[in-house]
FITI-190973 format. One record per residue (C-alpha): residue number from 1; residue in one letter; x negated, y negated, z. Coordinates in Angstrom, 3 decimals. Layout:
BEGIN
REC   resi   resn       east      north         up
REC    NUM      A          X          Y          Z
...
END
This chain:
BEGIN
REC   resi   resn       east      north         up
REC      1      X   -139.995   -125.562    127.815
REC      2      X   -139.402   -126.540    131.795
REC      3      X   -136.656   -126.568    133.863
REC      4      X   -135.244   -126.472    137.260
REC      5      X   -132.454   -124.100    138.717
REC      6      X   -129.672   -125.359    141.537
REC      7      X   -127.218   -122.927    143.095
REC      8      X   -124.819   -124.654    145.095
REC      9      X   -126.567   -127.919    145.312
REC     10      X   -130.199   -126.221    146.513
REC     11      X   -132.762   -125.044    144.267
REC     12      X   -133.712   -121.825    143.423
REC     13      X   -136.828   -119.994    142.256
REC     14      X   -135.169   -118.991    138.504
REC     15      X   -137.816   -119.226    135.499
REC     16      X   -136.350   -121.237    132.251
REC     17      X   -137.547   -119.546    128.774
REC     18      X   -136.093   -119.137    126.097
REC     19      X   -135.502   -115.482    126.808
REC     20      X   -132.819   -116.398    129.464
REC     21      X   -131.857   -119.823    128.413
REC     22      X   -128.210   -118.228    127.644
REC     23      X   -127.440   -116.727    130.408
REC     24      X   -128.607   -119.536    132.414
REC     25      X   -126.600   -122.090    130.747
REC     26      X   -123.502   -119.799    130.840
REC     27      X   -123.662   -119.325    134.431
REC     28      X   -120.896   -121.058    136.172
REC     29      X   -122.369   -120.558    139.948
REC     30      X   -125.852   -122.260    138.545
REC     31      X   -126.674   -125.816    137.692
REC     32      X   -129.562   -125.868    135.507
REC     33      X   -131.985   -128.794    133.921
REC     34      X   -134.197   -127.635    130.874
REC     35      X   -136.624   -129.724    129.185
REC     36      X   -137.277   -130.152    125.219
REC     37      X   -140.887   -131.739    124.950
REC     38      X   -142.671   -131.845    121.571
REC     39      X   -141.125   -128.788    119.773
REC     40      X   -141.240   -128.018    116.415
REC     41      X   -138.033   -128.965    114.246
REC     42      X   -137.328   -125.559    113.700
REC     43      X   -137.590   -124.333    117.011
REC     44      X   -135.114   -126.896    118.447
REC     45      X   -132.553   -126.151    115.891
REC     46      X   -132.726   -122.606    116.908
REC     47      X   -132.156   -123.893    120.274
REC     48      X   -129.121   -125.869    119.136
REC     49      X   -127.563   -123.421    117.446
REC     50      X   -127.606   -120.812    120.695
REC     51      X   -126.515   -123.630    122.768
REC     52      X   -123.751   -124.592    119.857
REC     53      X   -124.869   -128.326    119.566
REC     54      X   -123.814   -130.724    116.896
REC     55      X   -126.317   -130.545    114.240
REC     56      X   -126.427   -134.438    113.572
REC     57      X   -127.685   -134.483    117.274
REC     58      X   -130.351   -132.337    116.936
REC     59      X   -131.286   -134.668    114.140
REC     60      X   -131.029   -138.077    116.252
REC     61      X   -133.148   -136.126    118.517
REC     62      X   -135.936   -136.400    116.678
REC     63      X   -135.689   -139.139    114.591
REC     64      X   -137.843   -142.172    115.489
REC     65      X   -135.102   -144.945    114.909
REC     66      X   -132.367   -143.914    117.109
REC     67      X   -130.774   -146.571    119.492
REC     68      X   -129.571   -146.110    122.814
REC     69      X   -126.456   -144.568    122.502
REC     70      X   -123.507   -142.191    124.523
REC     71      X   -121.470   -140.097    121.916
REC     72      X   -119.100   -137.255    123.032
REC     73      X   -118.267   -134.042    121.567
REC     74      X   -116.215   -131.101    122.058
REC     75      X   -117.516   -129.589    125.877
REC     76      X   -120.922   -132.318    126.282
REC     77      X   -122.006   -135.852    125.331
REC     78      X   -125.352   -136.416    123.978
REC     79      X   -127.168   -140.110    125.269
REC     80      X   -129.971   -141.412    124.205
REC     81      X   -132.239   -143.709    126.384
REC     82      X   -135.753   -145.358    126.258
REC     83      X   -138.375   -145.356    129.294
REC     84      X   -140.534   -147.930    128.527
REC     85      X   -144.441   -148.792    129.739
REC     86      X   -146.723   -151.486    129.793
REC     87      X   -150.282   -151.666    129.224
REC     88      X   -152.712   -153.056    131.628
REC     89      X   -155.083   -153.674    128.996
REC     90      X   -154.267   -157.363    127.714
REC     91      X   -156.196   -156.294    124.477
REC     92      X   -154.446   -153.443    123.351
REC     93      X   -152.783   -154.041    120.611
REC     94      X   -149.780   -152.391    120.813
REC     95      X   -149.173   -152.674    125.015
REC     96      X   -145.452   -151.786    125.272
REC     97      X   -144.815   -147.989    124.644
REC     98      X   -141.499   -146.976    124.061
REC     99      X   -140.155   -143.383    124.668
REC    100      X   -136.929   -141.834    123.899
REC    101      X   -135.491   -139.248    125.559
REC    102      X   -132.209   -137.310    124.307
REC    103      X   -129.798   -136.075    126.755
REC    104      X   -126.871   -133.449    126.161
REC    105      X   -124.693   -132.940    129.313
REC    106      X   -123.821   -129.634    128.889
REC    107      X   -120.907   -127.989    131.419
REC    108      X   -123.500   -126.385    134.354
REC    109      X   -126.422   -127.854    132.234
REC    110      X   -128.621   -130.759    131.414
REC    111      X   -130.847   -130.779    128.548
REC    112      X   -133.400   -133.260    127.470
REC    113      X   -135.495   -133.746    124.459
REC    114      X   -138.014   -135.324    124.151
REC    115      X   -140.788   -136.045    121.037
REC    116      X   -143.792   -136.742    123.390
REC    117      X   -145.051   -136.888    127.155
REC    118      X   -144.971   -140.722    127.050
REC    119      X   -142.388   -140.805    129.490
REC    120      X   -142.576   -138.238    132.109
REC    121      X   -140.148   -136.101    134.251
REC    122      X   -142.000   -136.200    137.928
REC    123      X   -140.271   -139.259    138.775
REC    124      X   -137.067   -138.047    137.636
REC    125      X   -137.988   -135.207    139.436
REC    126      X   -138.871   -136.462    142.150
REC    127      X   -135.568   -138.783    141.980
REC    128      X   -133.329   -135.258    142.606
REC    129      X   -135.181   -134.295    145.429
REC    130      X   -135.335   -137.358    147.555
REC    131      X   -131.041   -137.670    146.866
REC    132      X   -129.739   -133.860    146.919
REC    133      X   -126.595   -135.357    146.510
REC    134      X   -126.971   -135.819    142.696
REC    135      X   -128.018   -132.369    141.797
REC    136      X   -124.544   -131.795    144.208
REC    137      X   -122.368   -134.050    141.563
REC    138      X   -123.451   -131.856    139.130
REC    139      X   -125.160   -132.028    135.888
REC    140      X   -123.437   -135.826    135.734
REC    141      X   -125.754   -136.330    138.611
REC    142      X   -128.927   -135.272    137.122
REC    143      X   -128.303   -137.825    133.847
REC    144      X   -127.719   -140.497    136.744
REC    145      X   -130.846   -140.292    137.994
REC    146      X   -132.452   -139.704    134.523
REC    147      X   -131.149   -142.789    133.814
REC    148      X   -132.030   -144.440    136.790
REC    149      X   -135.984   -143.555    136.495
REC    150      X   -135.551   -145.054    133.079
REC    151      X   -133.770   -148.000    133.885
REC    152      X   -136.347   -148.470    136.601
REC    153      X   -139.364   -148.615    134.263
REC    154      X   -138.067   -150.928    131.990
REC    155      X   -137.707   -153.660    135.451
REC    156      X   -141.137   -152.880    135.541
REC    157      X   -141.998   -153.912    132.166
REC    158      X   -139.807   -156.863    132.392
REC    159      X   -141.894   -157.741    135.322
REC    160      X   -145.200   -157.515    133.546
REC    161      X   -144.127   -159.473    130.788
REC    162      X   -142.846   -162.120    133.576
REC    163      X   -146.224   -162.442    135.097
REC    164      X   -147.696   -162.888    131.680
REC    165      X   -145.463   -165.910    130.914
REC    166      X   -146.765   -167.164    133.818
REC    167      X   -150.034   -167.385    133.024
REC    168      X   -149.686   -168.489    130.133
REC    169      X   -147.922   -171.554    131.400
REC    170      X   -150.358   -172.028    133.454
REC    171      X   -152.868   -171.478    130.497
REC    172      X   -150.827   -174.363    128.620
REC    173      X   -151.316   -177.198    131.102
REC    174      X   -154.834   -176.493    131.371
REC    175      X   -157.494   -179.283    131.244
REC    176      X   -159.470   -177.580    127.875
REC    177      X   -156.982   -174.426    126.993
REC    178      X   -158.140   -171.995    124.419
REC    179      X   -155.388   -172.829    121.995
REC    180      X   -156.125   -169.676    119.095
REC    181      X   -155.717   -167.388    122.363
REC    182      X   -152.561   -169.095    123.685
REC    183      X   -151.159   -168.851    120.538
REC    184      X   -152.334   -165.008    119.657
REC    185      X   -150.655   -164.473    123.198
REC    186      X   -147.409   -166.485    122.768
REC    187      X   -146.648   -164.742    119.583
REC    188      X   -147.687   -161.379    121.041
REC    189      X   -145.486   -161.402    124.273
REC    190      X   -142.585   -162.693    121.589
REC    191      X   -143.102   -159.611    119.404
REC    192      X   -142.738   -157.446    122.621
REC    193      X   -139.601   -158.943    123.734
REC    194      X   -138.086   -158.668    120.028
REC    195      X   -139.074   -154.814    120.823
REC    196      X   -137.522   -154.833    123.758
REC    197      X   -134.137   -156.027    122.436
REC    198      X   -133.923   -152.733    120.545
REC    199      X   -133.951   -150.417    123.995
REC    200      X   -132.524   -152.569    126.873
REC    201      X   -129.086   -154.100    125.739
REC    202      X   -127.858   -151.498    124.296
REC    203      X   -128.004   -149.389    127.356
REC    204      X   -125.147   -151.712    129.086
REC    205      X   -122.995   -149.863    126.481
REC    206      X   -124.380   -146.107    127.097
REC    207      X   -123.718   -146.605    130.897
REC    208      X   -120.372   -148.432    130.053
REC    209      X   -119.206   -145.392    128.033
REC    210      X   -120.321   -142.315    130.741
REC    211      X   -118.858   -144.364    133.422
REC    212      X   -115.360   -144.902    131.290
REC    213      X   -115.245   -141.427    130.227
REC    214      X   -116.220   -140.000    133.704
REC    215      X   -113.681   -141.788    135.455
REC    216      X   -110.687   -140.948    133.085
REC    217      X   -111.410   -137.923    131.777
REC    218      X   -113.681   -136.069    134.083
REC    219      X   -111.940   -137.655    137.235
REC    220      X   -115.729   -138.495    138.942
REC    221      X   -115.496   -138.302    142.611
REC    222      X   -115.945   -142.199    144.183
REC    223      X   -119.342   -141.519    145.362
REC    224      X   -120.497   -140.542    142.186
REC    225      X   -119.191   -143.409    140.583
REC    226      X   -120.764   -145.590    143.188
REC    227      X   -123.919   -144.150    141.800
REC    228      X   -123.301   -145.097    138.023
REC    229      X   -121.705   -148.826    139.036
REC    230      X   -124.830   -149.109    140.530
REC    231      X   -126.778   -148.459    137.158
REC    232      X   -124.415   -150.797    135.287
REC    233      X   -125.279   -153.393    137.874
REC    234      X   -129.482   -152.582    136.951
REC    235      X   -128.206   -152.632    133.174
REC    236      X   -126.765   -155.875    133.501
REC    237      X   -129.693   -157.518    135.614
REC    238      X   -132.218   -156.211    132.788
REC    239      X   -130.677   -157.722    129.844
REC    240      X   -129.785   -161.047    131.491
REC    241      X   -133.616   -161.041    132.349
REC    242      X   -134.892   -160.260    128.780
REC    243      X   -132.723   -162.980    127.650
REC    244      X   -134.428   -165.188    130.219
REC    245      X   -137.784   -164.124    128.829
REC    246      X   -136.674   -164.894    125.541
REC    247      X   -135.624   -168.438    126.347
REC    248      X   -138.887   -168.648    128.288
REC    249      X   -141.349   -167.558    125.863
REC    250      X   -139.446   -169.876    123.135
REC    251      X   -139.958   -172.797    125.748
REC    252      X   -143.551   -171.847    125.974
REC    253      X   -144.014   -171.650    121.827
REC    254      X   -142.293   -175.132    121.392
REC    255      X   -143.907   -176.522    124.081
REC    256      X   -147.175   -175.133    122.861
REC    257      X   -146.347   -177.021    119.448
REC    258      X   -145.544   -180.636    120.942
REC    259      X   -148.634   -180.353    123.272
REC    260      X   -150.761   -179.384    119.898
REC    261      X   -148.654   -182.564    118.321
REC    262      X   -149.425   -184.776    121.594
REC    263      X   -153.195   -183.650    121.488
REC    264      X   -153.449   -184.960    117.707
REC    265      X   -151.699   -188.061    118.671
REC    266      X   -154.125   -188.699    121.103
REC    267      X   -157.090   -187.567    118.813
REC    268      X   -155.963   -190.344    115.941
REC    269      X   -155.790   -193.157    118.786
REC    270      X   -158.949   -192.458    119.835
REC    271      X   -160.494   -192.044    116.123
REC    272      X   -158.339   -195.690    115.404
REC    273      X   -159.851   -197.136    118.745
REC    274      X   -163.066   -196.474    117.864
REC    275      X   -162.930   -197.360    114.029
REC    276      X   -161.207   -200.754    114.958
REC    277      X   -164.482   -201.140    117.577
REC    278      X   -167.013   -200.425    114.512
REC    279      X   -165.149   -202.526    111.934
REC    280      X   -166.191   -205.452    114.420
REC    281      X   -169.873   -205.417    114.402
REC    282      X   -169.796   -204.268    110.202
REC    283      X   -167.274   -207.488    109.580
REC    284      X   -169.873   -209.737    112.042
REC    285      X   -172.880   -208.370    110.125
REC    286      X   -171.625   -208.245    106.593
REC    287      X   -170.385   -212.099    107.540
REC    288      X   -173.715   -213.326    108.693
REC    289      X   -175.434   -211.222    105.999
REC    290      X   -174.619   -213.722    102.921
REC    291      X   -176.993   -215.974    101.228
REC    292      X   -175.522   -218.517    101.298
REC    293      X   -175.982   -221.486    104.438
REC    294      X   -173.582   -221.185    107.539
REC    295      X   -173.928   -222.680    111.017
REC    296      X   -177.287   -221.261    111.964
REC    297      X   -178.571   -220.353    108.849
REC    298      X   -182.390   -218.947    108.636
REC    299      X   -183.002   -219.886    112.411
REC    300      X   -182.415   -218.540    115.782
REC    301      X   -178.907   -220.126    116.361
REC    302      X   -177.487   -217.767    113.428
REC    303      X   -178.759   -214.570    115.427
REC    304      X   -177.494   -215.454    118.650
REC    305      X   -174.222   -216.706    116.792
REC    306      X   -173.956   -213.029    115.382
REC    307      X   -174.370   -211.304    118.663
REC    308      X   -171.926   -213.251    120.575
REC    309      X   -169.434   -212.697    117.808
REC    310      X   -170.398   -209.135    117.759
REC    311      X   -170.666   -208.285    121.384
REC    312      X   -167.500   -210.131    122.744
REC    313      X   -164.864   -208.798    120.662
REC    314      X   -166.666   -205.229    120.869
REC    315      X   -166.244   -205.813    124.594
REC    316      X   -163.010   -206.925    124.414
REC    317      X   -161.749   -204.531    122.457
REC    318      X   -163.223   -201.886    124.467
REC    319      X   -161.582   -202.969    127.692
REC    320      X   -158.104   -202.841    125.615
REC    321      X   -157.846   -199.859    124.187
REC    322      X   -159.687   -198.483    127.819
REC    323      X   -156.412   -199.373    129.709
REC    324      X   -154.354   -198.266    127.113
REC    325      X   -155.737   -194.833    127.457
REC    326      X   -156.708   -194.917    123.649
REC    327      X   -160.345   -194.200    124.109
END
C-alpha cells in the first residue's frame, strides 16, 4: 500500500498504512491518494468493508474481464480504465500488455487498485506535480490525470502499431517479400487491434459519464471541466484512429491476397509461355521423326528443314510472349 497526502492543495509528509487509512480518508481538511497493488482477495475486502465499498466492486476489481466502465454509488463512483504497452520486441508473442486499473473516487479520497505493476503510478505521479492545480480540484482532479497518463499510453501504442503498418506496406510492394512473414505479421497486428477494441472505445463512455455527472451533479468548476473536455477530445482522437488502423490493416490483408492472386497469375503465364515454347520443338521433332518419306527425307535437306521449323517459331514465340511480359 502507497499513497500521497495533500492539505490544501500542497503535499504533506503523512504515511498511508493501513493503520491510519480511516482517519485519513475521513479527514475533511486532507486530500489523500492510496494505492491497491497486488493484494490478496481477502485483504482488499477487508479494505472495502472499512472504507464501506460496494462489494460487487471489489469483485470487478479483480476480475480479469472487466471493461472500461464509470458506475456511481451512494458517496463515490468506481471507473475502470486500461493503460496499455507495447513491446519493442517484434517477436514476442504477446507484444501489447494490457493493465487495468480500478478507481473509486471517494469524498477527500482516491483509491486505485490495481492486480499488477504493469502499469505504473510515476507518471501519474509525476502528472500531479507538474499541474498542482489538479490535486487543487480535488480528488476529481487526481482521476483526471489518472486518466490522462492512461489515455496517453494507449496514443502511444496506437502509434507503434501505425509504424508497423507501415512497414509492412512497404514490406508488401517489395521486389521478393517474405510472404509467410507478411502474413504471420498482418494477422498478428489484426489480433492486436481486435484487443485493442476491448480497452479504447469504451473509454469515450467512462469520460462521457464523469464529465455528465460532474457537471450536473457535482457542479465542476469550468476549469476543471476544461480539463476532462480535454480527455474526451484524446478519447475521441484514439478510437477514430483504431478504427483507421482497422481499415488499414484490412487494406493491407486484402491487398496482401490479390498481390498473392496477381503473383500466381503471373506464375501460370509464364509456366503457359514456356510450355507453348517447348510444345514447338517436341511437335517439329515428333513431325520429322516418322518413317515414313517427307520433303527431305534421309538427307541433309530434312535436318535443316527441322531446324528452321524449330528455331523460327521458338524465336518467334519468344519475342511474343517477351513483350507481353509473359516470360
Amino acid at each position: 500500500m502507497t499513497g500521497l497526502v495533500w492539505k490544501n492543495g500542497l503535499p504533506v509528509d503523512t504515511p498511508v498504512g493501513r493503520d491510519n487509512l480511516k482517519a485519513l480518508v475521513d479527514d475533511p481538511e486532507l486530500l489523500v491518494w492510496v494505492d491497491l497493488c497486488g493484494l490478496a482477495a481477502a485483504d482488499l475486502a477487508s479494505i472495502g468493508q472499512a472504507l464501506h465499498l460496494d462489494a460487487h466492486t471489489m469483485e470487478d476489481a479483480q476480475s480479469a474481464r472487466e471493461r472500461p466502465k464509470a458506475t456511481h454509488f451512494d458517496g463515490y463512483t468506481f471507473s475502470t480504465m486500461f493503460g496499455a504497452k507495447l513491446s519493442v520486441s517484434p517477436a514476442a508473442k504477446q507484444r501489447i500488455h494490457l493493465t487495468r486499473i480500478s478507481a473509486y473516487t471517494l469524498p477527500m479520497c482516491l483509491l486505485t487498485v490495481r492486480q499488477n505493476d504493469g502499469f505504473s503510478m510515476e507518471p501519474v505521479i509525476d502528472r500531479w506535480k507538474d499541474d498542482p492545480k489538479l490535486p487543487g480540484f480535488g480528488v476529481d482532479g487526481l482521476l483526471q490525470g489518472l486518466l490522462d497518463v492512461a489515455i496517453d499510453q494507449q496514443f502511444d501504442v496506437l502509434q507503434g502499431l501505425d509504424d508497423d503498418m507501415e512497414r509492412l506496406i512497404d514490406q508488401l510492394f517489395a521486389d521478393r517479400p517474405d510472404l509467410r512473414l507478411l502474413q504471420e505479421r498482418t494477422f498478428a497486428i489484426r489480433r492486436e487491434v481486435t484487443d485493442l477494441r476491448r480497452v479504447i472505445p469504451p473509454m469515450r463512455d467512462v469520460v462521457s459519464t464523469l464529465v455528465r455527472s460532474g457537471a450536473v451533479e457535482h457542479h465542476w468548476p469550468t476549469e476543471l471541466l476544461t480539463y476532462y473536455e480535454d480527455l474526451t477530445d484524446h478519447t475521441l482522437r484514439t478510437t477514430e484512429w483504431l478504427d483507421n488502423l482497422r481499415d488499414l490493416i484490412t487494406s493491407i490483408f486484402e491487398t496482401n491476397l490479390a498481390l498473392n492472386d496477381n503473383r500466381m497469375n503471373d506464375a501460370m503465364k509464364r509456366l503457359a509461355g514456356w510450355a507453348a515454347i517447348i510444345a514447338v520443338p517436341t511437335l517439329v521433332t515428333g513431325w520429322f521423326g516418322q518413317n515414313i518419306p517427307y520433303p527431305g527425307f534421309s538427307n541433309q535437306l530434312g535436318l535443316w528443314l527441322a531446324v528452321a521449323f524449330v528455331v523460327v517459331p521458338v524465336v518467334g514465340l519468344f519475342i511474343l510472349f517477351r513483350r507481353k511480359g509473359w516470360i
